[in-house]
C-alpha positions as YAML, in Angstrom:
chain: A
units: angstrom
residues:
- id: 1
  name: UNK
  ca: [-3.62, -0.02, 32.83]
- id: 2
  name: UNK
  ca: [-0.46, 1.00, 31.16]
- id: 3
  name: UNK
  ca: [-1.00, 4.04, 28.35]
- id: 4
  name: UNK
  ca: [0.62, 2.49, 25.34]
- id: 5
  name: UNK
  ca: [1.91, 4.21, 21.92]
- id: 6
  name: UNK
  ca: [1.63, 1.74, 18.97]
- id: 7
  name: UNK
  ca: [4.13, 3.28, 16.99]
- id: 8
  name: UNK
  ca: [3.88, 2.29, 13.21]
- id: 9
  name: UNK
  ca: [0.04, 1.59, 14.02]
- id: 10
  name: UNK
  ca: [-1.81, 0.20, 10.56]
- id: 11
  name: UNK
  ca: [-5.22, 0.49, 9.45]
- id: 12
  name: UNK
  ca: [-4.64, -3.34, 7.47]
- id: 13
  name: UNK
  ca: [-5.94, -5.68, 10.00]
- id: 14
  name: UNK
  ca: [-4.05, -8.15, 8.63]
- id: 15
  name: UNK
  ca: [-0.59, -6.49, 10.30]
- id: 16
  name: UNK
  ca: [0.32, -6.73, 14.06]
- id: 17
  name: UNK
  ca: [0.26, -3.53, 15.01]
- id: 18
  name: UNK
  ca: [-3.45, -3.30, 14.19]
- id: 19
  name: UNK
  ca: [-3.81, -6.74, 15.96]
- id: 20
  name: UNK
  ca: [-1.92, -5.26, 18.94]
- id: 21
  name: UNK
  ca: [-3.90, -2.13, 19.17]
- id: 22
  name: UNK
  ca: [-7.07, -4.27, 19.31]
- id: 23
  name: UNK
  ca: [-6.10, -6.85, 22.32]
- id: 24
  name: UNK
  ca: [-4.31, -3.91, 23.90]
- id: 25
  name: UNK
  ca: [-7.65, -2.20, 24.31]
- id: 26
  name: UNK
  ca: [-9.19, -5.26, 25.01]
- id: 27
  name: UNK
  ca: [-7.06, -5.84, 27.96]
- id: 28
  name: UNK
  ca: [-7.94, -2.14, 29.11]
- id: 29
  name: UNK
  ca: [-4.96, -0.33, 28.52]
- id: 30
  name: UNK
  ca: [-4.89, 3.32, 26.94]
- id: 31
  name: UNK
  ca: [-3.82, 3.09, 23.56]
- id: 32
  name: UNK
  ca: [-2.62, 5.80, 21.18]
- id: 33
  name: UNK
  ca: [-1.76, 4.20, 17.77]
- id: 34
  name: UNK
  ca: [0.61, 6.26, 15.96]
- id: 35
  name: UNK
  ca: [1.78, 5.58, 11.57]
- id: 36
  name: UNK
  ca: [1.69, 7.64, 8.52]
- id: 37
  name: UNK
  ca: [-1.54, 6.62, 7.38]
- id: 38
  name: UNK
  ca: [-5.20, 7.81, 8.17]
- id: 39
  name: UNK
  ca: [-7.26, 5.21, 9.51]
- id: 40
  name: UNK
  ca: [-9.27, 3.35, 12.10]
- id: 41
  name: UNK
  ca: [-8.68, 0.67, 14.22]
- id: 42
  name: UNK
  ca: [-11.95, -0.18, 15.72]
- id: 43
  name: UNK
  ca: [-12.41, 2.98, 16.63]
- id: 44
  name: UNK
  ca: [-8.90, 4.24, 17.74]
- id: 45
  name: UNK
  ca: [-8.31, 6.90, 15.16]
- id: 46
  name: UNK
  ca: [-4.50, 6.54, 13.71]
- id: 47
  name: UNK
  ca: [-2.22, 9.56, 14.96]
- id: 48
  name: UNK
  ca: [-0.42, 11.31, 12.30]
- id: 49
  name: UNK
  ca: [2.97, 13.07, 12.55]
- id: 50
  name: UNK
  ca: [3.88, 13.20, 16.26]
- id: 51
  name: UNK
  ca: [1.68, 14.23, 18.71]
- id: 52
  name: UNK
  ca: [2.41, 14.77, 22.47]
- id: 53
  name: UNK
  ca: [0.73, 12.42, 24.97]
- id: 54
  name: UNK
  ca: [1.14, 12.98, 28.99]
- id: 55
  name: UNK
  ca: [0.94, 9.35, 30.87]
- id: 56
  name: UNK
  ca: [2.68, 7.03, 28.39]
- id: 57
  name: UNK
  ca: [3.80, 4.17, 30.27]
- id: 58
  name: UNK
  ca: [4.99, 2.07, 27.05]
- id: 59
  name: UNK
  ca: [6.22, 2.72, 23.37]
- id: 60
  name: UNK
  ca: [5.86, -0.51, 21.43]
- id: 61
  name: UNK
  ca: [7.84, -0.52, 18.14]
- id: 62
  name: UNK
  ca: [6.00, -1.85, 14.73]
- id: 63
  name: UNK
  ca: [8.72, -0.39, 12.33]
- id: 64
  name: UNK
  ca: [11.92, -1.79, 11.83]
- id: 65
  name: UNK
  ca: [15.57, -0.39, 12.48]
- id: 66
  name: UNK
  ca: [16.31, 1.38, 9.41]
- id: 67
  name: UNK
  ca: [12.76, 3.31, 9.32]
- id: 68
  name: UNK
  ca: [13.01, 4.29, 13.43]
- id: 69
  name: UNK
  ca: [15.80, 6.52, 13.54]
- id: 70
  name: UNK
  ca: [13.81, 9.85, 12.86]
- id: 71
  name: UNK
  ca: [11.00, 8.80, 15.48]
- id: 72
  name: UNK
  ca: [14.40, 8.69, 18.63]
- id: 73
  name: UNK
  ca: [13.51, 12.37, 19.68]
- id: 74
  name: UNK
  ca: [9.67, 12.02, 19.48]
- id: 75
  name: UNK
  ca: [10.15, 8.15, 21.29]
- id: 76
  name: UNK
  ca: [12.54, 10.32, 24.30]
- id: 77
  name: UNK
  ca: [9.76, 12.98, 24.49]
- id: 78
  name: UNK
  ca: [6.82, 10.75, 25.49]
- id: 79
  name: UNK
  ca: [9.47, 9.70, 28.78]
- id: 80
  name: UNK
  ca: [7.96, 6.30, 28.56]
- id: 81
  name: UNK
  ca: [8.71, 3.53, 30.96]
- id: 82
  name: UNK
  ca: [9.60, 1.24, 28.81]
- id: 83
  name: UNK
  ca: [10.23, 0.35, 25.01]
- id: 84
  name: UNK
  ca: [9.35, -3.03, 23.43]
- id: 85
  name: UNK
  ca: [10.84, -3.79, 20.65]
- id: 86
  name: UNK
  ca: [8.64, -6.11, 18.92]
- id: 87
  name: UNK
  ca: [10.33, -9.27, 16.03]
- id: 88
  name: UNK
  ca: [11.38, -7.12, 13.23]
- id: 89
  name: UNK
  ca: [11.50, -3.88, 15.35]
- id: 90
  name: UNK
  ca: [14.99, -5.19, 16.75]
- id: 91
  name: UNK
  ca: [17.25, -2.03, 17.43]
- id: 92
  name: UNK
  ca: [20.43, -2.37, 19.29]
- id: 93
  name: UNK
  ca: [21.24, 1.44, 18.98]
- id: 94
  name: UNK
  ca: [18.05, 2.93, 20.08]
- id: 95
  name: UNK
  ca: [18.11, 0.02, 22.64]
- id: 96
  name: UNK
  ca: [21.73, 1.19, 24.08]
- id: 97
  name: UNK
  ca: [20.31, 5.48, 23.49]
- id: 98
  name: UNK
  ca: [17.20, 4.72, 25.71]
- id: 99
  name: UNK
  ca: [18.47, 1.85, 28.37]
- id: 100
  name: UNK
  ca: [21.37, 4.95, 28.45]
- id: 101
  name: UNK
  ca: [18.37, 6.96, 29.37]
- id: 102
  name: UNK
  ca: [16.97, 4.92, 32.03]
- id: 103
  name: UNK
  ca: [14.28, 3.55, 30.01]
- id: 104
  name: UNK
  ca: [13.44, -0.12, 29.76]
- id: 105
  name: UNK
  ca: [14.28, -1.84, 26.66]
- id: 106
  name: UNK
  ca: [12.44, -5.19, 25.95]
- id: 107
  name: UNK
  ca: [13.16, -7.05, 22.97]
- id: 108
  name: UNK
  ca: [9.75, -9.28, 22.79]
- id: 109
  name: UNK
  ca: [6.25, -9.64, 21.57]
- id: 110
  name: UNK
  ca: [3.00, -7.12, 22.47]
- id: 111
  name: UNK
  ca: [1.08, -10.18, 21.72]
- id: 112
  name: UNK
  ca: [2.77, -12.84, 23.38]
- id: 113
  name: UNK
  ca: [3.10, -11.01, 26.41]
- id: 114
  name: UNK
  ca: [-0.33, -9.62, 26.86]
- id: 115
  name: UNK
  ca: [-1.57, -13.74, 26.48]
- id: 116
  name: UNK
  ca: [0.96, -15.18, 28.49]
- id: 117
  name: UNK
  ca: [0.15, -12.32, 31.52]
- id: 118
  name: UNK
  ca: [3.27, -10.49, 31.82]
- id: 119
  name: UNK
  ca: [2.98, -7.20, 30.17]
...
């Protein structure tokens, strides 16, 4: 089980980070979907703002480069594992900041690599 923060989580089921969220915790992992919205997502409240969580193991990105930038300190203060950087969440600053940091930086897919068996 890997604790995961679904950062830009959405309460529209028709957007991957909802989808994510959902086969995350279907797989069993710990998930703690964080956006700026209230909402649900099958029962996983939404986080507001940026609250503190102890055993993150993974941050996976659902907002793109421009729109990440203020979340870098609140990302570093979770000291996750790793970072995936899911297609449209490409950052090769924050990628250089938190590799720098000793955190790994994947540039990939939640979904593909939760139904492929490598996450």
């Amino acid at each position: 089980m890997k604790p995961t923060v679904i950062l830009g989580a959405s309460p529209n089921a028709d957007r991957y980070s909802f989808m994510a969220t959902e086969k995350l915790s279907a797989y069993g992992h710990k998930v703690y979907p964080v956006g700026i919205r209230k909402g649900d997502i099958n029962g996983h409240e939404i986080y507001l703002g940026k609250p503190m969580f102890n055993d993150v193991d993974t941050v996976t990105l659902y907002l793109s480069a421009l729109n990440q930038k203020e979340w870098y300190e609140y990302i570093y203060s979770l000291k996750p594992k790793r970072i995936i950087f899911n297609p449209g969440a490409e950052n090769p600053e924050l990628y250089k900041l938190a590799s720098e940091k000793g955190i790994e930086c994947i540039n990939a897919c939640t979904l593909v690599m939760l139904s492929i068996g490598n996450y």
